[in-house]
ROTIZA-652473 format. One record per residue (C-alpha): residue in three letters; x, y, z. Coordinates in pm, whole numbers, m for minus. Each point is the difference from the previous one (the first is absolute). Example, Ala and Ser with C-alpha at 12.3 -4.5 7.8 and 13.67 -1.06 7.14 Angstrom:
BEGIN
R   residu        X        Y        Z
R      ALA     1230     m450      780
R      SER      137      344      m66
% end
This chain:
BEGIN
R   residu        X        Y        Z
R      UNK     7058     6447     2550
R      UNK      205       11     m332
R      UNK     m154      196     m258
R      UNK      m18     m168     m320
R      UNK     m267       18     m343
R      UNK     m213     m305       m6
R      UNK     m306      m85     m195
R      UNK     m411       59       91
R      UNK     m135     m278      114
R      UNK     m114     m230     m247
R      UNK     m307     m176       m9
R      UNK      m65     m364     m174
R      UNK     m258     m174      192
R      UNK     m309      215      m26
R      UNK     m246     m266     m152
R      UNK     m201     m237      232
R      UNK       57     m249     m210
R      UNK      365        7      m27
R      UNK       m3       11      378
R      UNK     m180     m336      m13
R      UNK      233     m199     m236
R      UNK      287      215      213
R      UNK      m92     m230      354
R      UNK      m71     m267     m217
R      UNK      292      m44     m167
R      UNK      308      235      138
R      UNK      209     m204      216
R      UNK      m14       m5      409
R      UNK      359       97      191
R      UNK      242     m285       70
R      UNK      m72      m32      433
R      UNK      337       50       63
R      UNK        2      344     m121
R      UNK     m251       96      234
R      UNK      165     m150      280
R      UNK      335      108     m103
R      UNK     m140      399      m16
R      UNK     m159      m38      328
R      UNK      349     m149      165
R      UNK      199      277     m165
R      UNK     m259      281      183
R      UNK       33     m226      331
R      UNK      340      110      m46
R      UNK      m18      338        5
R      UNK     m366       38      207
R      UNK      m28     m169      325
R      UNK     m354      145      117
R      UNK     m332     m161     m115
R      UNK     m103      m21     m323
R      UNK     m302      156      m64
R      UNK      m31      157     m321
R      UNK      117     m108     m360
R      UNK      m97      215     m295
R      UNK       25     m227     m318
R      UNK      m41      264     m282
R      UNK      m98      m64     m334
R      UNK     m159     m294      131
R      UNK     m237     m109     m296
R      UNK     m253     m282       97
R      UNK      205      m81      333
R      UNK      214     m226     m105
R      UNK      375      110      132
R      UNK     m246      141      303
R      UNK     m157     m299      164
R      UNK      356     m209      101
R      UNK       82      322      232
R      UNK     m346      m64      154
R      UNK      113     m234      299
R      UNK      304      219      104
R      UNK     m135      340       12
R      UNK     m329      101      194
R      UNK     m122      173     m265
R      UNK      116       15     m431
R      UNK     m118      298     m154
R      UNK      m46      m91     m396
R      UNK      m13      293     m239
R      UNK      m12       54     m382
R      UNK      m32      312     m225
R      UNK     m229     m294     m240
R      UNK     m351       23      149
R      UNK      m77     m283     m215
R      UNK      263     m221      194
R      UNK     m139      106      304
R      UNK     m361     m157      m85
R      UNK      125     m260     m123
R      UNK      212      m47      322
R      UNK     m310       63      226
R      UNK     m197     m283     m178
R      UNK      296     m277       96
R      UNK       79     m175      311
R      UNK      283      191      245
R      UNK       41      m10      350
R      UNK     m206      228      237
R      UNK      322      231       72
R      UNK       20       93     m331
R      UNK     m162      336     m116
R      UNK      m32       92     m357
R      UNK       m6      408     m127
R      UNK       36      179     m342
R      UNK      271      299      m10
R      UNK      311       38     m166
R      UNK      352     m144      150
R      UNK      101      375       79
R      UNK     m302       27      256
R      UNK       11     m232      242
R      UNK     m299       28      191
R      UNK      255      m73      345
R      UNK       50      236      265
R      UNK      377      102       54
R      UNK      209     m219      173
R      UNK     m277     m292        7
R      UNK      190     m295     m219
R      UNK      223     m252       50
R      UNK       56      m89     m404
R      UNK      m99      173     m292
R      UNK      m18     m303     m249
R      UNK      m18       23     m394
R      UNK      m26     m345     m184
R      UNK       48       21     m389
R      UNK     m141      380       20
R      UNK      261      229      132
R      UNK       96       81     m425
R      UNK     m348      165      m66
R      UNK       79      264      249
R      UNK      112      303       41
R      UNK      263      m67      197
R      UNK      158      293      197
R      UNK     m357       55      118
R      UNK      m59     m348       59
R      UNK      350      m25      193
R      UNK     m130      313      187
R      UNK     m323     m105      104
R      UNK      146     m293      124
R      UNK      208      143      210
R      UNK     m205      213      179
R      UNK     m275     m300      100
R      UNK      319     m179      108
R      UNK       85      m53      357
R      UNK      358      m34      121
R      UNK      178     m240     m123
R      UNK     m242     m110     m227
R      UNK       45     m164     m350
R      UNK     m109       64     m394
R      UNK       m8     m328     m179
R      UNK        2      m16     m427
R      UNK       m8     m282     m172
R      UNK     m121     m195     m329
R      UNK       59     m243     m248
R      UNK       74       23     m390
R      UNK       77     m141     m314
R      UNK      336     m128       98
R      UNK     m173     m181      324
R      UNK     m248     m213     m238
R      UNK      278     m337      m90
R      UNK     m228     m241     m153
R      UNK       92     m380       95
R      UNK      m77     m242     m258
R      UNK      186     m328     m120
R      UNK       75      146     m340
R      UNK     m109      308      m85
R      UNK       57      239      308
R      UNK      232      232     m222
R      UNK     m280       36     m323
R      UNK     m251       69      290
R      UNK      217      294      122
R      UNK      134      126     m316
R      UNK     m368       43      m82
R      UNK     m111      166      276
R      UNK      273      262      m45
R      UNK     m125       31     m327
R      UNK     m335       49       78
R      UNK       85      273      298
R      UNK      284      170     m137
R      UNK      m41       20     m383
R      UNK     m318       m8      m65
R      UNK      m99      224      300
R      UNK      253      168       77
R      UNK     m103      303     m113
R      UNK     m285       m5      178
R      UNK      153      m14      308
R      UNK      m41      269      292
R      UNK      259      155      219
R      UNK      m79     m186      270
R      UNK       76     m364     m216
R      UNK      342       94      m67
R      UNK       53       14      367
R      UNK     m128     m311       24
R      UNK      227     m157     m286
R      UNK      294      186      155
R      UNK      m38     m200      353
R      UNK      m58      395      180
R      UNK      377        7      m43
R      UNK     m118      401     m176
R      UNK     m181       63      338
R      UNK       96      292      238
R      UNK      m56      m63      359
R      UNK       56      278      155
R      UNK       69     m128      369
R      UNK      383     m117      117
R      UNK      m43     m346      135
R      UNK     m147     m222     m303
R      UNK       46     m388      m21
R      UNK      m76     m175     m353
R      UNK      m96     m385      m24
R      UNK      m79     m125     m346
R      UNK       19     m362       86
R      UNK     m375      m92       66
R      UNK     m151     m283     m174
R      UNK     m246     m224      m58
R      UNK      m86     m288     m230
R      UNK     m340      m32     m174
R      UNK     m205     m261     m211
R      UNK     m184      219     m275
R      UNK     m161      m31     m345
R      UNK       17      203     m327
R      UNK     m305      122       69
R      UNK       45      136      347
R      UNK      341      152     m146
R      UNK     m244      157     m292
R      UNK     m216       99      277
R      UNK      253      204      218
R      UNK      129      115     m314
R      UNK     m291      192      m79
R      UNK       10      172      381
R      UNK      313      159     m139
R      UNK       51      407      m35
R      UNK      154      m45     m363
R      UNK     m268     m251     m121
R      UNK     m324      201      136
R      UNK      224      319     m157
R      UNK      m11     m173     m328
R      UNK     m370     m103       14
R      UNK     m118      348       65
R      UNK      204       91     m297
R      UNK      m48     m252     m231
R      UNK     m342     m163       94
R      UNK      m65     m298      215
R      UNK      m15     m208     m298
R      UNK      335       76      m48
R      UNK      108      m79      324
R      UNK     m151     m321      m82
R      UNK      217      m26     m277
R      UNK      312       59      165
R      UNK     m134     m242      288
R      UNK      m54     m296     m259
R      UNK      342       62     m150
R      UNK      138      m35      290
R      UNK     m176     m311      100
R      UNK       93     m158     m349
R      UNK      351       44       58
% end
């Protein structure tokens, strides 16, 4: 294990409500990824696959689509919010849900095929997370990161796909960006500031998928966002609102 200084863990989600509008409105992972993590672990693991351990798992959603190739996911999030909210939705029956922090995975050693993180692993504190990890791991076993960002949201429109970008940069980066956590500017950076502290490490950044939406589901997932629920707890949800129907006007 590499020593390095990271940040606490940092914590965003807390509210039931947020939770709510978060499986409402935060997207679902392209099915390719899913397939294409459990093909690169096929690789390396040849045995049966029992366990995955999706961490920071919020309401399920990056959980469920290991559901039919392992014989049992264990979900887990720090938020115990997310994980009511979780419990109230529709998963598959091999799917367990529990509250604890990504540095205590309730796994015994050795018991886990893949130790999967999906648009999470920059709230942590890493070296413990990495450590933790490791020790649930069985041989040969794999940690998957991954997420999505600003750069990864092209709009597609006739006419006006650049305006619709330029003012979603505006909204993210200028007029949040100050309220932005550690763990966002991870995210913005692609993970490219992440130490993994393990030799063998294969990055993909090619995942995609093409969706129909409307300015109000973009307002919507908007307002999931660290920097925007940052800003509303320091300026006031009417505020937020504010900032919200500027957006929407532009």
């Amino acid at each position: 294990m590499k020593n390095c200084s990271w940040m606490a863990t940092e914590r965003f989600f807390e509210g039931v409500q947020h939770a709510k509008n978060y499986a409402t409105f935060r997207p679902r992972p392209p099915e390719q990824l899913t397939e294409r993590i459990v093909a690169y672990l096929k690789e390396k693991y040849e045995g049966q696959l029992d366990l995955c351990v999706d961490v920071g798992c919020g309401n399920g959603q990056c959980s469920t689509p290991f559901a039919h190739h392992f014989h049992q996911v264990l979900a887990t999030d720090v938020s115990s919010a997310q994980i009511q909210v979780a419990n109230t939705l529709v998963h598959p029956v091999n799917v367990e849900f529990q509250n604890c922090t990504a540095e205590s995975i309730p796994a015994t050693a050795g018991s886990t095929q893949l130790v999967n993180a999906s648009t999470a692993a920059h709230w942590f504190d890493l070296p413990a997370f990495f450590q933790e990890a490791n020790r649930v791991l069985c041989s040969n076993g794999v940690i998957a990161l991954s997420s999505y960002g600003l750069a990864s949201h092209v709009f597609i429109h006739p006419t006006k796909s650049a305006e619709l970008h330029q003012a979603l940069v505006h909204f993210y980066c200028e007029r949040l960006g100050s309220f932005w956590g550690t763990g966002n500017r991870h995210v913005y950076d692609e993970y490219a500031n992440i130490v993994v502290p393990f030799a063998e490490i294969t990055r993909e950044e090619f995942w995609t998928e093409e969706v129909s939406t409307t300015l109000a589901e973009i307002a919507a997932l908007l307002e999931t966002a660290g920097p925007y629920q940052n800003y509303c707890r320091s300026k006031g949800d009417a505020a937020g609102r504010e900032l919200l129907d500027e957006f929407i006007t532009k």
